[in-house]
C-alpha positions as CSV (number, residue, x, y, z in Angstrom):
1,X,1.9,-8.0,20.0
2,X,4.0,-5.2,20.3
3,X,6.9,-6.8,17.8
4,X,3.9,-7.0,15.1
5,X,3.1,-2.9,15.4
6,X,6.5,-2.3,14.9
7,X,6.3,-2.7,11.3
8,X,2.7,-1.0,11.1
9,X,4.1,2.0,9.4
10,X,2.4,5.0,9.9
11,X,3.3,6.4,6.5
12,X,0.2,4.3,5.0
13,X,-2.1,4.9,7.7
14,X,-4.3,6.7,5.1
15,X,-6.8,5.0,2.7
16,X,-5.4,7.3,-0.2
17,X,-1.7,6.4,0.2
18,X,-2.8,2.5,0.6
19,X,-3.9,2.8,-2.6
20,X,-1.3,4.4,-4.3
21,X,0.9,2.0,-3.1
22,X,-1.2,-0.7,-3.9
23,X,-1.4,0.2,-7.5
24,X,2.1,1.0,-8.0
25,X,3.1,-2.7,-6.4
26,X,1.0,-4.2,-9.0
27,X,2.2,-2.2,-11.9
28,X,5.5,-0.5,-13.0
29,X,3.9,2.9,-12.8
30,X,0.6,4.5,-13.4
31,X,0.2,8.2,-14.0
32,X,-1.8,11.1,-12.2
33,X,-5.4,10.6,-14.2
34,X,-5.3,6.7,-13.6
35,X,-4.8,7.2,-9.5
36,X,-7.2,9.6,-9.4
37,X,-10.1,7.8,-11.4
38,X,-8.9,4.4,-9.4
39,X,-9.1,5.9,-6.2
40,X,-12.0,7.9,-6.8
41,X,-9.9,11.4,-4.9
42,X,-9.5,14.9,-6.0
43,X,-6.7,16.3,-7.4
44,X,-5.4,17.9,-4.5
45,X,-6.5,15.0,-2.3
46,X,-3.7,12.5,-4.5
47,X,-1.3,15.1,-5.2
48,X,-1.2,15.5,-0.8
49,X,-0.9,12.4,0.0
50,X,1.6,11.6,-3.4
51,X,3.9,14.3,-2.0
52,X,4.0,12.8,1.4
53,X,4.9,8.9,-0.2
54,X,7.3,11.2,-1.9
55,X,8.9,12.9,0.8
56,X,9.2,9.3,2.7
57,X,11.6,8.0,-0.6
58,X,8.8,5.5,-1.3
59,X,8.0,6.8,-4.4
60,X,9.4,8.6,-7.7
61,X,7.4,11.5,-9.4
62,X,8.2,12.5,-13.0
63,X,6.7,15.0,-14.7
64,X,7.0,15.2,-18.5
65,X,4.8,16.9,-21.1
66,X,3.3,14.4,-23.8
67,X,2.6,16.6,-27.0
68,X,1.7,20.3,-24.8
69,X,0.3,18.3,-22.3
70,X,1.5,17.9,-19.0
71,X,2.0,13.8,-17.1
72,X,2.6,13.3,-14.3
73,X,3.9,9.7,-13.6
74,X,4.6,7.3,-10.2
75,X,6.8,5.0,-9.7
76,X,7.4,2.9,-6.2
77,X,11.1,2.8,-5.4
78,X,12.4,-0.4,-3.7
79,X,12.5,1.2,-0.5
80,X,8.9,2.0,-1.0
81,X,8.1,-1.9,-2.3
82,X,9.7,-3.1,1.1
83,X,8.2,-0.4,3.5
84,X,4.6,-1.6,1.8
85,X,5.4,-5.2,2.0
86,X,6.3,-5.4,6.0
87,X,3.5,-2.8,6.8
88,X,0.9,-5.8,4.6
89,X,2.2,-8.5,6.5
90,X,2.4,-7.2,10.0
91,X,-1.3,-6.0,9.2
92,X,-1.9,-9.8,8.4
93,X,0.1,-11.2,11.6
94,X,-2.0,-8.6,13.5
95,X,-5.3,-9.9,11.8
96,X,-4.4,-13.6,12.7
97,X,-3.3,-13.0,16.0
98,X,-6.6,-11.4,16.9
């Protein structure tokens, strides 16, 4: 049991940050408006818990402007894509083994 929490990472402990991840695994990128309407979270909510998936290296924020607007886009490294990947299955060896 304990070799299956190993890999429980504590970065995704949050519904918010599961999310993000799980969009960005399925999909190159998405941008700020498509999180937050997908995940149903405020502004400051996403931006939070963005910045903390930011500070762990598992994802990429670019900003741009688009015409005089400004985007904000998100991108899950490869080091984020693993991270995401072990924390999913040692959630499902956890599930079976219960």
């Amino acid at each position: 049991m304990k070799n299956i929490l190993k890999n429980i990472n504590k970065a995704f402990d949050h519904r918010i940050r599961l999310g993000i991840m799980s969009v960005l695994m399925v999909n190159e990128s998405a941008d700020f408006t498509t999180l937050k309407e997908l995940l149903g979270v405020t502004d400051g909510n996403l931006a939070s818990h963005a910045k903390a998936l930011e500070a762990e290296a598992y994802i990429i924020v670019e900003k741009q402007f688009i015409g005089r607007k400004p985007n904000t886009r998100y991108v899950a490294t490869q080091l984020g894509k693993k991270a995401f990947q072990e924390h999913i299955e040692a959630l499902e060896k956890l599930i079976q083994n219960s």
